[in-house]
Backbone bond lengths (Angstrom), bond angles and torsions (degrees), N, CA, C in turn:
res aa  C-N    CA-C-N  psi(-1)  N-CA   C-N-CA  omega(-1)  CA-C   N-CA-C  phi
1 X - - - 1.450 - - 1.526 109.41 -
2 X 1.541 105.28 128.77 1.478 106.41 173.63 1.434 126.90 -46.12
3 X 1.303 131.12 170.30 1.692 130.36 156.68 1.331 105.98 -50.82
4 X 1.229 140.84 137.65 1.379 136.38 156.58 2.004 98.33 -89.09
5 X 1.870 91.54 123.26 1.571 111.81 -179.70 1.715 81.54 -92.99
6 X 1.106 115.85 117.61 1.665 136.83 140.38 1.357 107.54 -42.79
7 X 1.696 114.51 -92.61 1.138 107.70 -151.13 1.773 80.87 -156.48
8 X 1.723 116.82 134.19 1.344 128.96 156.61 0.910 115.38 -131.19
9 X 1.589 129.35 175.27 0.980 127.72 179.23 1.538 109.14 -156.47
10 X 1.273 111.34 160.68 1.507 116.98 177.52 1.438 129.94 -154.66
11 X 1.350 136.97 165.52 1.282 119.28 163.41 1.340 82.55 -148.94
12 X 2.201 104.64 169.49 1.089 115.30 -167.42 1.794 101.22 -167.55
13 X 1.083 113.60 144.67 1.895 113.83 175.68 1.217 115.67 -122.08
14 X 1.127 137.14 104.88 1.641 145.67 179.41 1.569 103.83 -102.49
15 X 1.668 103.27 99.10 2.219 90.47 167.68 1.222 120.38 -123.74
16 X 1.232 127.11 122.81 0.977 137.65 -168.58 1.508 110.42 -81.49
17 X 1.600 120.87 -146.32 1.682 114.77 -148.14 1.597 107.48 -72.50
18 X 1.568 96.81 -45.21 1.437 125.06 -166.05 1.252 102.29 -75.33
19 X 1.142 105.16 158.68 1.692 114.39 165.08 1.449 116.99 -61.60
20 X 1.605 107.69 -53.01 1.631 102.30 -170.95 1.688 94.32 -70.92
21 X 1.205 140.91 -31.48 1.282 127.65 178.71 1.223 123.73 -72.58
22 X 1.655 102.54 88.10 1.622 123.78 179.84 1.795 99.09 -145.48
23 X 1.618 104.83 146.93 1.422 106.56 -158.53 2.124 80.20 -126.89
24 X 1.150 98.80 134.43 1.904 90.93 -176.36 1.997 93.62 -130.27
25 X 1.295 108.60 57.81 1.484 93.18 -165.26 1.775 129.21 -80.54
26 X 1.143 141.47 142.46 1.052 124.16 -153.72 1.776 104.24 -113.63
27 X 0.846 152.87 131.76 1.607 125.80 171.60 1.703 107.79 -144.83
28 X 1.528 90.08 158.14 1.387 113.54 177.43 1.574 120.41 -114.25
29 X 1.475 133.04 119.15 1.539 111.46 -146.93 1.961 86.51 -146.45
30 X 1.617 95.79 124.86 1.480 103.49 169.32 1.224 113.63 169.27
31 X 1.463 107.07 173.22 1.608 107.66 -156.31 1.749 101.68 -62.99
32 X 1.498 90.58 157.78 2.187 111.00 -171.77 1.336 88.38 -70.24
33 X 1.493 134.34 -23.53 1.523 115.94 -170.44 1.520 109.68 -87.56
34 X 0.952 126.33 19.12 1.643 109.13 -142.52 2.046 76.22 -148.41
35 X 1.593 103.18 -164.54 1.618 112.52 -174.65 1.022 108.83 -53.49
36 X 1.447 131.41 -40.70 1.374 127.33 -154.76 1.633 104.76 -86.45
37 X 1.060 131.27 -21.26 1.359 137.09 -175.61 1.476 98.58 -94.04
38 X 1.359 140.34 -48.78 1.512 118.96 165.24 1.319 112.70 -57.08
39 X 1.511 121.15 -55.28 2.145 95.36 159.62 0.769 121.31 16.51
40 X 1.602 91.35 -106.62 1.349 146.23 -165.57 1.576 112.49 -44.81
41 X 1.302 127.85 -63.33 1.515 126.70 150.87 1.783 132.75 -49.17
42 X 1.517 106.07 -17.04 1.305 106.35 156.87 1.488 131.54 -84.69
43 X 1.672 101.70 -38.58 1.270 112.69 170.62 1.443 113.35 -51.61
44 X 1.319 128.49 -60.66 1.134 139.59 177.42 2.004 109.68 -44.92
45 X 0.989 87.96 -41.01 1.602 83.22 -171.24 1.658 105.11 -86.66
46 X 1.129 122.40 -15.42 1.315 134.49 161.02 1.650 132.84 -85.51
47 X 1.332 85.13 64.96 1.587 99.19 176.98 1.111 124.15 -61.78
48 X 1.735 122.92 121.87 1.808 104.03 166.79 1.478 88.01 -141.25
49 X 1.542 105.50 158.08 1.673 151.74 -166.72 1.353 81.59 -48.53
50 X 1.878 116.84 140.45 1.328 105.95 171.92 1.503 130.66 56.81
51 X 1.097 117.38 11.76 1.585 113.75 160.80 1.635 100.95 -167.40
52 X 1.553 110.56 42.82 1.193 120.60 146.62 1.553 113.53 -16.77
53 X 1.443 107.40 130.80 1.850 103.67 159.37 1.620 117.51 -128.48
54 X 1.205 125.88 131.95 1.258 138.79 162.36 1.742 133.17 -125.07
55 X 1.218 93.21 171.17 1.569 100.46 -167.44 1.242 102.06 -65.98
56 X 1.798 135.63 143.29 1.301 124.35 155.65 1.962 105.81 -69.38
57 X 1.474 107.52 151.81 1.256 112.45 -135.45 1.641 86.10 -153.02
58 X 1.780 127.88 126.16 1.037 102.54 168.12 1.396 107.48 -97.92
59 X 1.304 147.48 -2.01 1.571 149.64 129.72 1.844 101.03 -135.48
60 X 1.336 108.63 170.68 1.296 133.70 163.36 1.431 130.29 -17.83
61 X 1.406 143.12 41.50 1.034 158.40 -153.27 1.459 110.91 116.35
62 X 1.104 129.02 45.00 1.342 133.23 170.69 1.505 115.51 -152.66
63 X 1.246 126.81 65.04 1.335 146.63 159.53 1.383 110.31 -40.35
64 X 1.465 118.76 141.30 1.775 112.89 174.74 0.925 96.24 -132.56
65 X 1.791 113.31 170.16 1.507 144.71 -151.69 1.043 107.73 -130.82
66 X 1.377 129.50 140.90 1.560 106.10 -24.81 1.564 136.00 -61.72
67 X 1.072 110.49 132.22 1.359 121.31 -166.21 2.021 116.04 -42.78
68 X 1.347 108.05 115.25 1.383 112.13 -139.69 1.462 88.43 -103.99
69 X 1.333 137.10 114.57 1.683 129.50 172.70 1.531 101.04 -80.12
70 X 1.018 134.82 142.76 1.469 142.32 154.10 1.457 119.88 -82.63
71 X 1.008 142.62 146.12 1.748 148.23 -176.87 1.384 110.69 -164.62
72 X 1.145 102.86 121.63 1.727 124.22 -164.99 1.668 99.24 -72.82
73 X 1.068 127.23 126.38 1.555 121.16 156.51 1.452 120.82 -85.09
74 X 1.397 112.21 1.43 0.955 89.38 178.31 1.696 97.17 -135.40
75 X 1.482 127.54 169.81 1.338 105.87 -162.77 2.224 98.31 -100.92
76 X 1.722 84.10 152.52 1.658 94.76 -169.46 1.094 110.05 -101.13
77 X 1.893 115.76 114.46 1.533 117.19 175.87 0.975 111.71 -105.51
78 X 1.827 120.16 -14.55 1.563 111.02 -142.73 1.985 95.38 -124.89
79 X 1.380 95.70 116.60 1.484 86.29 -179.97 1.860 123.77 -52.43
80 X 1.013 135.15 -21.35 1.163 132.22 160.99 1.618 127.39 -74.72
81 X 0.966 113.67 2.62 1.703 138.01 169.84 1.608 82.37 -108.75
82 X 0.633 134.42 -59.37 2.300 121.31 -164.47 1.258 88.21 -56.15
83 X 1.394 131.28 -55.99 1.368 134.05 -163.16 1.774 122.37 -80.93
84 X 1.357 105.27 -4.52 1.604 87.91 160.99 1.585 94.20 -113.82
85 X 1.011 122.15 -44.51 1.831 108.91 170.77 1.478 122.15 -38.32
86 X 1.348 107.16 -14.25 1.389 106.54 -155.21 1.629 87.30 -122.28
87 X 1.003 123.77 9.85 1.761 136.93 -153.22 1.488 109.22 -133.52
88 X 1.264 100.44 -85.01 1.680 107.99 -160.87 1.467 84.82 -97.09
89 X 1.302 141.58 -51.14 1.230 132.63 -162.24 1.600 117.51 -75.78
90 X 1.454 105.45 -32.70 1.554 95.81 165.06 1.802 119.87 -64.68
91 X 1.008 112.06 -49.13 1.154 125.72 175.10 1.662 111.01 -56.18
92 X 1.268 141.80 -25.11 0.911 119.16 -170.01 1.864 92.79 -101.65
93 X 1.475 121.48 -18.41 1.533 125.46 173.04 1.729 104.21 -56.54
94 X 1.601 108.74 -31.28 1.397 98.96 -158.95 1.621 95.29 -105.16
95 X 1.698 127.98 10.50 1.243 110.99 158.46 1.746 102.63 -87.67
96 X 1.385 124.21 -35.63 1.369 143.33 -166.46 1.742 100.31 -42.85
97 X 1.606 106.65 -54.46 1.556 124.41 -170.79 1.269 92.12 -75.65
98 X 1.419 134.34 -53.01 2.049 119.30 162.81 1.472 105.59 -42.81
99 X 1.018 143.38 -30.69 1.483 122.92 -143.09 2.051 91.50 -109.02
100 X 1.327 83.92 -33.65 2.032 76.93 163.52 1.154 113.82 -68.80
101 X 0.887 143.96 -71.12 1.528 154.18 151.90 1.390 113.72 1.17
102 X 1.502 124.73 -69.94 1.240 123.48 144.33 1.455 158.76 6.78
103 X 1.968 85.41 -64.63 1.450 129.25 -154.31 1.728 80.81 -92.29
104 X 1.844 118.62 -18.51 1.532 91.75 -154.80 1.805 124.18 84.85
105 X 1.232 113.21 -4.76 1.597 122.63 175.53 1.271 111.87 -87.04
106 X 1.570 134.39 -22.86 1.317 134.85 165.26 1.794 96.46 -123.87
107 X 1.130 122.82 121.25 1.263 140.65 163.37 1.393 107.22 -20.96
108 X 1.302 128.80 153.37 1.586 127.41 -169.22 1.733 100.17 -111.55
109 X 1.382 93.68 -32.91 1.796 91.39 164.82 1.554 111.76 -95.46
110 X 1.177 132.41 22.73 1.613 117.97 170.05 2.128 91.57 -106.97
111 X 1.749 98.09 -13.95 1.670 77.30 179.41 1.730 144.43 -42.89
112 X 1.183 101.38 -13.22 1.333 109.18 169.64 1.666 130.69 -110.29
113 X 1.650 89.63 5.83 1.553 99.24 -175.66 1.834 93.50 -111.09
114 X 1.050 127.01 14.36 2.025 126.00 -160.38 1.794 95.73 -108.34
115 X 0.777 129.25 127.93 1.630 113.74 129.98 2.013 109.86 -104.19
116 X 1.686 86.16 159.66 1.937 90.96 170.03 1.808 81.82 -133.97
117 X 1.332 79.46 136.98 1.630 115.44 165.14 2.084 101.39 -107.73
118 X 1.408 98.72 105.86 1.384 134.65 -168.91 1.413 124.35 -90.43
119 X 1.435 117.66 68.13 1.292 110.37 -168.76 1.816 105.73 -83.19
120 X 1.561 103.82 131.40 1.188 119.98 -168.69 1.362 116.44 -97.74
121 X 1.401 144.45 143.26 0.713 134.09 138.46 1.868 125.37 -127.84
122 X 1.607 105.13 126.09 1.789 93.84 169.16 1.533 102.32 -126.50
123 X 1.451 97.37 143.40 1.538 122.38 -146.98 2.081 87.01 -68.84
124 X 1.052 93.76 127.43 1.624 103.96 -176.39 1.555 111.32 -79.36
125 X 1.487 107.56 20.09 1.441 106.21 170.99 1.649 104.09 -99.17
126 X 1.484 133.75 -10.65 0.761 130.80 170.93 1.580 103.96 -44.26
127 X 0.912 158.03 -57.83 1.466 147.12 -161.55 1.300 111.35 -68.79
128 X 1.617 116.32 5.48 1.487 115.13 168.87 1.532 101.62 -78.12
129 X 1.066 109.23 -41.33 1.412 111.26 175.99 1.328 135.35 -26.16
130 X 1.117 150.34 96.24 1.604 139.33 167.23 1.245 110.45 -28.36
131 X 1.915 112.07 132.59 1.139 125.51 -168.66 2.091 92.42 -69.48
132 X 1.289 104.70 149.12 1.377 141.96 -158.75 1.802 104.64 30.21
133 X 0.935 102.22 58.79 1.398 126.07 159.30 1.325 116.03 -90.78
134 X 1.404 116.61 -57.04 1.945 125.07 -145.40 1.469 80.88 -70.55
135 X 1.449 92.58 141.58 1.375 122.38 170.74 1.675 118.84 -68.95
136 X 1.350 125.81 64.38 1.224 125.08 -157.33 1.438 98.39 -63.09
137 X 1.338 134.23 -45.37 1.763 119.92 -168.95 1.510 113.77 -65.98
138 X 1.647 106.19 -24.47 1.284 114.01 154.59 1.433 133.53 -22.93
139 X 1.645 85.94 -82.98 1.303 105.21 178.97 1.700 117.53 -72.41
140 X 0.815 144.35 -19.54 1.311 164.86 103.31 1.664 112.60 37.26
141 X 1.527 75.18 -78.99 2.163 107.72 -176.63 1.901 91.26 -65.85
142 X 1.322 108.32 -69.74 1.470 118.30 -171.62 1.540 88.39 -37.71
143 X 0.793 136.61 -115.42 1.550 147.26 -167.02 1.246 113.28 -29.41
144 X 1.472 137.87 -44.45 1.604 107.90 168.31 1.783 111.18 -78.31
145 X 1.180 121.01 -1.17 1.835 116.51 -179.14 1.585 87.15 -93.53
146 X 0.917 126.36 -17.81 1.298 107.08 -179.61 1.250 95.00 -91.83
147 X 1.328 154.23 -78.62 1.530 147.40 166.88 1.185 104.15 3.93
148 X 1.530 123.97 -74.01 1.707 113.54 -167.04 1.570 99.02 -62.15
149 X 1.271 121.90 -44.42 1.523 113.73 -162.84 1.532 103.00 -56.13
150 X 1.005 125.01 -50.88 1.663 129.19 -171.23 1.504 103.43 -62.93
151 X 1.217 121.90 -39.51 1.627 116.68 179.73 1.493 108.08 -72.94
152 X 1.336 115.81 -47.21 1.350 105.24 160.56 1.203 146.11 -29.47
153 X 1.520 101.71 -67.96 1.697 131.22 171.20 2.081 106.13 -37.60
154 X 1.840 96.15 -56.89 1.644 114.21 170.35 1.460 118.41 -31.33
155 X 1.507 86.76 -73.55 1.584 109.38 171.65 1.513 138.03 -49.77
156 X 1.414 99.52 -28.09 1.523 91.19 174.09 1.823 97.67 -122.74
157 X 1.008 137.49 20.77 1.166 140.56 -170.17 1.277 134.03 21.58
158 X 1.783 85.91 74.26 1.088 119.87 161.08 1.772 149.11 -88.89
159 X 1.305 142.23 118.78 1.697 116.43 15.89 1.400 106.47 -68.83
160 X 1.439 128.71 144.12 0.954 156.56 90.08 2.199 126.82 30.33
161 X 1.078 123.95 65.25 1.473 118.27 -149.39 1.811 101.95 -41.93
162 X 1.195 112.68 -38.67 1.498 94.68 176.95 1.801 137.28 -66.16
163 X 1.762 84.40 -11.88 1.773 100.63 172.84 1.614 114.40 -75.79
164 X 1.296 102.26 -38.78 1.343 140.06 -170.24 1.909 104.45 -68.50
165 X 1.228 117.51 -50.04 1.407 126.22 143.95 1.260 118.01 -25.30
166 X 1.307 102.96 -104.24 1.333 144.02 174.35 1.741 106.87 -33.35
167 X 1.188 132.83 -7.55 1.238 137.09 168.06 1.590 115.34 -126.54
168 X 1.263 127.68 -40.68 1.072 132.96 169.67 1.471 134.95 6.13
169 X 1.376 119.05 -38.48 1.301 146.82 -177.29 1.701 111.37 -99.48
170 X 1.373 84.87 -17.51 2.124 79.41 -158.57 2.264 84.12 -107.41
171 X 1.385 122.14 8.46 0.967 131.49 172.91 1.793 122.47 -94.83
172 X 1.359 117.01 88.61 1.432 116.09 160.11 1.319 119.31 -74.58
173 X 1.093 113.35 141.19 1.769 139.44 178.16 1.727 98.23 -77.38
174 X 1.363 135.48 120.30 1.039 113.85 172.69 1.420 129.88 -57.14
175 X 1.475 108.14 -56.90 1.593 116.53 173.85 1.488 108.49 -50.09
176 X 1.390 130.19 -40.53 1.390 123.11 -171.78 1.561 98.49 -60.60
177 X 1.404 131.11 -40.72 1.285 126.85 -170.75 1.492 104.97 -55.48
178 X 1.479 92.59 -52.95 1.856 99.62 -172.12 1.576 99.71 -46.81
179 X 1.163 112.75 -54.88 1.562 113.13 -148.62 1.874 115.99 -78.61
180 X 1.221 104.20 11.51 1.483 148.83 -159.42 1.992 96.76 -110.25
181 X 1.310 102.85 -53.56 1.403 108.27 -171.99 1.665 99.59 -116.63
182 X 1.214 98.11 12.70 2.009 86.70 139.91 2.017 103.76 83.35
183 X 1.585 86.77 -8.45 2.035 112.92 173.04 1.419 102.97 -50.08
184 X 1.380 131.25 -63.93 1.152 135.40 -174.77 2.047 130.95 -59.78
């Protein structure tokens, strides 16, 4: 019998060329019987306006394992923001959660015993963009490398408190800098 994973967690930032191509993903990862699966089944059943949640999905009847919830960080008004979040960005979360899986970073037999609670974010400047402009393979790559990276990071628990020490000081916050020099 495998380890039973309780409860991990991770975050991770992948940005690619563009500005809007930045992946900020946040996640929560552990067995459906345990905290993360009451979540995960509440969240879901707790729908509200603008922070819609769904399964990462690599098309329309094809759900993947471990069963991946999606959650918008940021709130959704604009139907062409529903539709690449709900498009290119789901789809590239639900190759990201294959490619851990894969990699050996989430167990291949706990796949049906895991949920990840998936905090999303796509940079809401994308709608500055000219319609068939956005760089969808772009955003694509950004968002599933960030998927494995965050399951990773979860999975092996990463940082590390003694890295996390041991660097602590030699670590600036970006915004704190800004907000330091008067940017904010």
């Amino acid at each position: 019998m495998a380890k039973r994973i309780i409860l991990r967690t991770g975050e991770a930032l992948v940005e690619g060329a563009l500005d809007y191509l930045c992946a900020e993903p946040e996640i929560v990862i552990g067995e459906l019987d345990g905290p993360v699966g009451t979540a995960l089944a509440t969240l879901l059943g707790d729908q509200v306006k603008g922070h819609t949640k769904v399964f990462a999905i690599l098309n329309s009847d094809m759900q993947v394992k471990p069963v991946t919830l999606m959650v918008s960080k940021v709130t959704v008004s604009d139907s062409r923001y529903t539709n690449i979040l709900m498009g290119t960005v789901q789809a590239a979360i639900a190759h990201g959660v294959l490619d851990a899986v894969r990699a050996g970073d989430i167990p291949k037999k706990k796949a049906d015993d895991l949920g990840i609670i998936y905090s999303v974010w796509l940079d809401p400047s994308i709608l500055k963009v000219p319609k068939g402009k956005v760089d969808h393979a772009g955003l694509f790559a950004v968002h599933r490398e960030a998927t494995a990276k965050v399951i990773k990071k979860a999975m092996g628990g990463e940082p590390g408190i003694d890295w996390l020490l041991k660097n602590q000081d030699k670590i600036e916050h970006y915004f704190h800098q800004q907000g330091l020099e008067g940017n904010i």
